[in-house]
N, C-alpha and C positions, 0 to 999 in steps of 0.2 A: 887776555889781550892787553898789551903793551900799550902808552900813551903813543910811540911813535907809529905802529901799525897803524891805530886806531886815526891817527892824524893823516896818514897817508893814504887810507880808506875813502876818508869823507872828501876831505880836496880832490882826489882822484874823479867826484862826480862833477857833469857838466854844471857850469852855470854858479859853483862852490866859491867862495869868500869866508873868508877867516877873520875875527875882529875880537876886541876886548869891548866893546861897546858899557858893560856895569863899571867894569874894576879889574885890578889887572892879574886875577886869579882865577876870572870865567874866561874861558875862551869858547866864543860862540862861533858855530857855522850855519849859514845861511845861502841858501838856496833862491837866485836871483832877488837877493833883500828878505829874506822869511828866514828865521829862524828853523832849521831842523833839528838841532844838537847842541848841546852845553856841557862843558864839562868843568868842575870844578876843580883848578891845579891846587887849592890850597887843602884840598880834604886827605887825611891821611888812606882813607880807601878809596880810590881810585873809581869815582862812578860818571856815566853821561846821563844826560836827561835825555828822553826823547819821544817825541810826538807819537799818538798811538789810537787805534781805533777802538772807541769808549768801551766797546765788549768786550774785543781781543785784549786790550789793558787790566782791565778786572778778570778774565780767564790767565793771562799771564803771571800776574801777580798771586791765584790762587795755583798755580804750579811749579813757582817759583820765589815763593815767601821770601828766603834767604839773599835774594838775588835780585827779583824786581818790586820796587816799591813803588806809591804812588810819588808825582813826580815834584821832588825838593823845592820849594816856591812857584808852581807853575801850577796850570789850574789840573786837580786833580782828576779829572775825567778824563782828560784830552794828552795828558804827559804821565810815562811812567820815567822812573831814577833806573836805571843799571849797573850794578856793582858790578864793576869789570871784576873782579877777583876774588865772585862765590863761586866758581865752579861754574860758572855759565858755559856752556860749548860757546865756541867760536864763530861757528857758524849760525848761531841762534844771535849771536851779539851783531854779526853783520846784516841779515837780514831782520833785525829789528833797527836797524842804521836805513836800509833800502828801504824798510816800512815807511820809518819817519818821511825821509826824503820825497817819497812816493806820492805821501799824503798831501805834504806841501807844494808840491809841483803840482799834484789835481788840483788845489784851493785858487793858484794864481788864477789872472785873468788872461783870456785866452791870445792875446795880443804877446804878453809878457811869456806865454808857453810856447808860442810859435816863435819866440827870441830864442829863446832856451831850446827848442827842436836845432835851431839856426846852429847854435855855438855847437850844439851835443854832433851835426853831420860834419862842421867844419873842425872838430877836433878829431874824427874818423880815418 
């Protein structure tokens, strides 16, 4: 997966903002103010970080050595790293994108999710 797919994926979800908030070589996405995704443009391999359920992270990372690591400065239970360009299927890199996403839209508070329901039927 390409950086512009991959840029057109996550904005594509409701409630999505785009930012350099570190430096101007992360480019973070965050889901109504939360972080879901990071990606580091100055790395020569091309990876995202992304939020992950502490099992499924450590199952991921044991079937995917080459590809998913625990997650680049972030806390390592909760984020894994994906190397867009081991050989990951495509389909495995978006729906660990809708995991993250996923995750962090349960964690909001529910005032802040029934915002985000608002935006998700008025962009329908």
């Amino acid at each position: 997966m390409e950086i512009d797919q991959l840029h057109q994926y996550c904005l594509a979800k409701p409630g999505v903002t785009e930012s350099f908030p570190f430096d101007q070589y992360t480019l973070v996405f965050k889901v109504m103010g939360k972080m879901f995704a990071l990606i580091g443009l100055d790395k020569p391999d091309l990876s995202i970080n992304l939020k992950c359920d502490p099992q499924r992270a450590i199952d991921l990372r044991d079937l995917h050595p080459e590809g998913i690591l625990p997650g680049y400065h972030m806390n390592k239970a909760h984020w894994n790293t994906v190397r867009l360009h081991a050989g990951l299927p495509e389909r495995l890199i978006t729906e660990l994108i809708d995991h993250s996403y996923e995750l962090v839209v349960a964690g909001l508070p529910r005032k802040v999710r029934e915002a985000l329901d608002e935006k998700s039927e008025g962009s329908s």
